[in-house]
N, C-alpha and C positions, 0 to 999 in steps of 0.2 A: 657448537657441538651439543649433543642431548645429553642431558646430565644422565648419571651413574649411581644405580642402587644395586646394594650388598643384601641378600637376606639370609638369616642365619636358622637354621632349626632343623626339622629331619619331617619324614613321613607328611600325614595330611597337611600338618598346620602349616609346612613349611608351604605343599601343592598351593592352596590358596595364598598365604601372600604372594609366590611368584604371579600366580595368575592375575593378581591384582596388579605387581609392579611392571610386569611386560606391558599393562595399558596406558602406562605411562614414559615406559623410556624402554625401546630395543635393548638397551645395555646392562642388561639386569646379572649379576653374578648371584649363584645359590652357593652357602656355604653348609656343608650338610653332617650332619652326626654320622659316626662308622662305628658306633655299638650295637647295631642291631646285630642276634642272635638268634632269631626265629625263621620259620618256614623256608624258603629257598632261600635267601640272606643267610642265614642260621648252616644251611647244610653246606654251600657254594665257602664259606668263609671257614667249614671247618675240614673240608674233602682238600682245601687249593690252597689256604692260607693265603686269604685275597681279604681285602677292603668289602664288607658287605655291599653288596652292588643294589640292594632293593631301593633306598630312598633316595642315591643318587639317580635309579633310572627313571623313578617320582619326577625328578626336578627337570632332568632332561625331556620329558614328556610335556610338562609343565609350558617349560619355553622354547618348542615346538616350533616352526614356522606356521604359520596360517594358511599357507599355500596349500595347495591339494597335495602335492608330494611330503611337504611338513609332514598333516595331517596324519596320512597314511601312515607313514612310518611312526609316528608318534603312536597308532593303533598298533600297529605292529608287536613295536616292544613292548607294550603292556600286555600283549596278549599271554594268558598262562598257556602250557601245554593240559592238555587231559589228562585219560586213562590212569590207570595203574602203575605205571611202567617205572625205570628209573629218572623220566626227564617230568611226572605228574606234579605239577603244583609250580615249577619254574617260567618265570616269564620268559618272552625269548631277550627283551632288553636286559635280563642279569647275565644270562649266558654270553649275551655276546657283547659282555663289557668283563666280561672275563675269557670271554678267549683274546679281546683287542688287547688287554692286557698280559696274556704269554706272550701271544706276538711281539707286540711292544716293551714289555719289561715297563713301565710305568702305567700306577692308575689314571695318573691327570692328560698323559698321552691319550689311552682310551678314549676319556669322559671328553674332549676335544675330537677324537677321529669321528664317535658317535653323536658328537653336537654338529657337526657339519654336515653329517647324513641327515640331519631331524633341521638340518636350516639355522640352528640357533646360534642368533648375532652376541650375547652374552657369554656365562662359560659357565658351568655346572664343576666344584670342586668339591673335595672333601676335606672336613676339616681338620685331617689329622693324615698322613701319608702310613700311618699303619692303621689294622683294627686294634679296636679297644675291646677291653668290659668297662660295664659297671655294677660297680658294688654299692649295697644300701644300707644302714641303719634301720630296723623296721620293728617298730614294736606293736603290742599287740599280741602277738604271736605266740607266746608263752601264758602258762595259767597266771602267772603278777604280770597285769598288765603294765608296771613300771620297767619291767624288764627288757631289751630289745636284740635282737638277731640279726646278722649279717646273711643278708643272700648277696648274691653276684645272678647277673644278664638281666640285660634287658628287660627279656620277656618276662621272668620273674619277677621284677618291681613293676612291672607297669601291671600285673595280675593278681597282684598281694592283698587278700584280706587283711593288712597288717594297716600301718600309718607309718610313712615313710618318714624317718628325720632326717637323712643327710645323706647323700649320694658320693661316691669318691670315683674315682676315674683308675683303669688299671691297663699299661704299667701308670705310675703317677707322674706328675710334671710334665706329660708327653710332648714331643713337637709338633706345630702346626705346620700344617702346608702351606712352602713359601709364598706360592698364588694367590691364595688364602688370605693371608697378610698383606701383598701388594692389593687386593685388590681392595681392602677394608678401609688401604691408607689413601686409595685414590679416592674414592667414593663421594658423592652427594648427599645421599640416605645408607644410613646403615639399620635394617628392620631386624626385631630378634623375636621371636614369636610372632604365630600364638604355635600351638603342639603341646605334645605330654612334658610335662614340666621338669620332673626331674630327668627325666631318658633322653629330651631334645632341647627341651631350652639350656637349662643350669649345665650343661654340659661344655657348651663352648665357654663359659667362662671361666672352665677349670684347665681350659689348655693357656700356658703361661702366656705364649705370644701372642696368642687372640686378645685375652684379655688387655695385654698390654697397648696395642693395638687397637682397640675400640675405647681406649681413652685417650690415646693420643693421635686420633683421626681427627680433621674440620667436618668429617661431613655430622652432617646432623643425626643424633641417634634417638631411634624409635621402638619403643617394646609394644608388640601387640598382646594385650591380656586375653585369654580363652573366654569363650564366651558363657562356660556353666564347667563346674569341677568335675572332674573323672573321675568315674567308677577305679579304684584302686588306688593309683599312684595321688589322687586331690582329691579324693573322698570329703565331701564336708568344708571344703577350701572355701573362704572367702577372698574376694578380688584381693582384700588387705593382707590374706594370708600368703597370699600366691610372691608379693613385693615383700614380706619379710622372710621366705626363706633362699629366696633367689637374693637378698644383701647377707643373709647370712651365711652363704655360701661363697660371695664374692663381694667382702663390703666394700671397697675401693671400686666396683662398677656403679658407674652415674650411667642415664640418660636424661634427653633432653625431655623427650614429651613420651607417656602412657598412654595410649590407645585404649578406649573401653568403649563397650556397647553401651549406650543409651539405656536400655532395658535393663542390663543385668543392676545398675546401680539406680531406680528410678525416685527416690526419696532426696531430697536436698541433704539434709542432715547425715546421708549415707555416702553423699558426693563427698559433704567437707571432709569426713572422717577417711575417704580414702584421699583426698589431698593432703591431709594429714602426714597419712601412711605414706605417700609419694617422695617426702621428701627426703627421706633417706636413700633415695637415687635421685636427691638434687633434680627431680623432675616436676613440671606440667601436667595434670592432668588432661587431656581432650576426650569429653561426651560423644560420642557421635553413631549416627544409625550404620551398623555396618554388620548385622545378620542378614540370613537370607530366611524370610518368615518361615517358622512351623518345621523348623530345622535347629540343629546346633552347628549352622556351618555357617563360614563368613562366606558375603556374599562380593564376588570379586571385584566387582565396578564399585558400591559402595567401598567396600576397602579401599581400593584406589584415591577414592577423593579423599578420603581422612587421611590418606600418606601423603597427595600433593599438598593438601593443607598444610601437611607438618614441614613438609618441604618447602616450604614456599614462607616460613615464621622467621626464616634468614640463617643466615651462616653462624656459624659455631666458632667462638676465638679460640686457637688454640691456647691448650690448659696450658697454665704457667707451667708445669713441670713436665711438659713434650720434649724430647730430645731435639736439640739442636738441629734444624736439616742441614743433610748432606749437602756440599758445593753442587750445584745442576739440581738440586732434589724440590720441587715446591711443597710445599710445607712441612710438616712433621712428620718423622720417620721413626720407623723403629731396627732394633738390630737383624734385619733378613732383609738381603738381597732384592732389590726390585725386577717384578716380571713384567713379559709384553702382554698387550691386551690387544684382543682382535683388531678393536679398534680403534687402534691407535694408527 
């Protein structure tokens, strides 16, 4: 059977690794952020009190069929409407991942009814079965610079003249979606980046079970680092700073190996010093060419090979302190209920 990758993150960062993992295995699960608060997301989440549908419909686009009917439909739903009107700036795939969900009364029902329209052998979930906010620490902001201000959404921290120190999730301690969880603890690869750092990565590890979850999974785990800091939310970020505030948000998160572009870190001395930094998630560093030239974007086939690599460094024991598996359960488990998979 084809082994099974997890990837964890929201909006672009998250489109490119999917697009990298579907060339390696049909069975790719996206696990996605539901704080988005902006543009149709933003309006659809606050008119319906819905799950923001914009970067789940990202991911279902993402992993698409290749077929001509894939295709099409995968065009479809990205398409925004025009004009002025009240339906101006909405794709049609947020809309109709919110009417599958009146109908249905479940998001993960939906994000399933429209992954079989688009062909996708994988499954498209979100990481949290309600929306969230999130709230930031930002300083800056005030005439003492030592001073720092809360804002709350999204779109707010990721547009902050300010310097973000610490991002909280609201309400707090949320639950994850159970799928979510089963699908992290079956997995082969589990990829968490690359994306906006505070709004899509550091996110999933502030939900309890995810976190819990992604340590006491075999499959192998992989952080992909951004390939140049962002305007606002990593303003000024070095790769080093990017791995001490994602431990200091979730010190008990290990991975196995770090993904980094070749280019971003091209100095030896610049290498050890982020090995250094790595091991505070008890990881590996792996160099490797995975831009796409004269861009800040990862290039999908090279992405690809740096993940079979990391996949292929071997199996993961589980950690001494995994919960005991269930009787029937192969490996480690956590307390949520196991879900089916397509393909199973």
């Amino acid at each position: 059977m084809s082994h099974r990758i997890v990837a964890l993150g929201g909006g672009h960062g998250l489109y490119a690794t999917l697009s990298a993992a579907r060339r390696l295995t049909p069975y790719v699960t996206a696990v996605v952020t539901v704080a988005d608060d902006g543009g149709s997301s933003g309006r659809l989440r606050g008119e319906l009190d819905i799950i923001p549908p914009g970067d789940l419909r990202m991911a279902l686009a993402a992993l698409a069929s290749d077929s001509p009917y894939g295709r099409l439909w995968a065009t479809i739903i990205q398409h925004r409407f025009g004009g002025t009107g009240a339906l101006a700036g909405h794709p049609i795939g947020n809309l109709m991942l919110a009417g599958l969900n009146e109908v249905l009364g479940d998001p993960v029902a939906a994000l399933d009814e429209l992954g079989r329209v688009l062909g996708v052998k994988g499954r498209v979930l979100p990481m949290c079965p309600i929306a969230l906010q999130i709230e930031a620490d930002v300083a800056g902001l005030e005439s003492d610079p030592r001073m720092s201000r809360v804002i709350r959404g999204q779109v707010a921290i990721a547009t902050t003249p300010g310097k973000v120190r610490r991002v909280r999730l609201l309400p707090g301690n949320p639950p994850a979606t159970r799928q979510a969880v089963d699908a992290i603890m079956a997995a082969d690869l589990v990829v968490l980046g690359p994306g906006s750092w505070f709004t899509s990565v550091i996110p999933h590890v502030l939900v309890p079970e995810l976190a819990a979850a992604l340590q006491a999974t075999r499959a192998r785990r992989a952080l992909v680092l951004n390939l140049a800091d962002e305007p606002g939310e990593t303003a000024g970020f070095s790769a080093e700073r990017h791995l001490h505030v994602l431990s200091q948000h979730a010190p008990d998160f290990t991975v196995n190996d770090i993904i980094v572009d070749a280019s971003r870190v091209p100095a030896e001395r610049e290498r050890e010093q982020l090995r250094r930094s790595a091991r505070i998630l008890d990881a590996q560093v792996q160099f490797a060419d995975v831009s796409r030239p004269g861009t800040p974007l990862h290039d999908p086939a090279k992405l690809a090979a740096a993940l079979e690599a990391v996949r292929m460094r071997g199996d993961v024991p589980v950690p001494p302190t995994a919960p005991t598996p269930a009787p029937g359960v192969e490996g480690p488990t956590v307390n949520v209920p196991r879900g089916d998979y397509p393909w199973r």
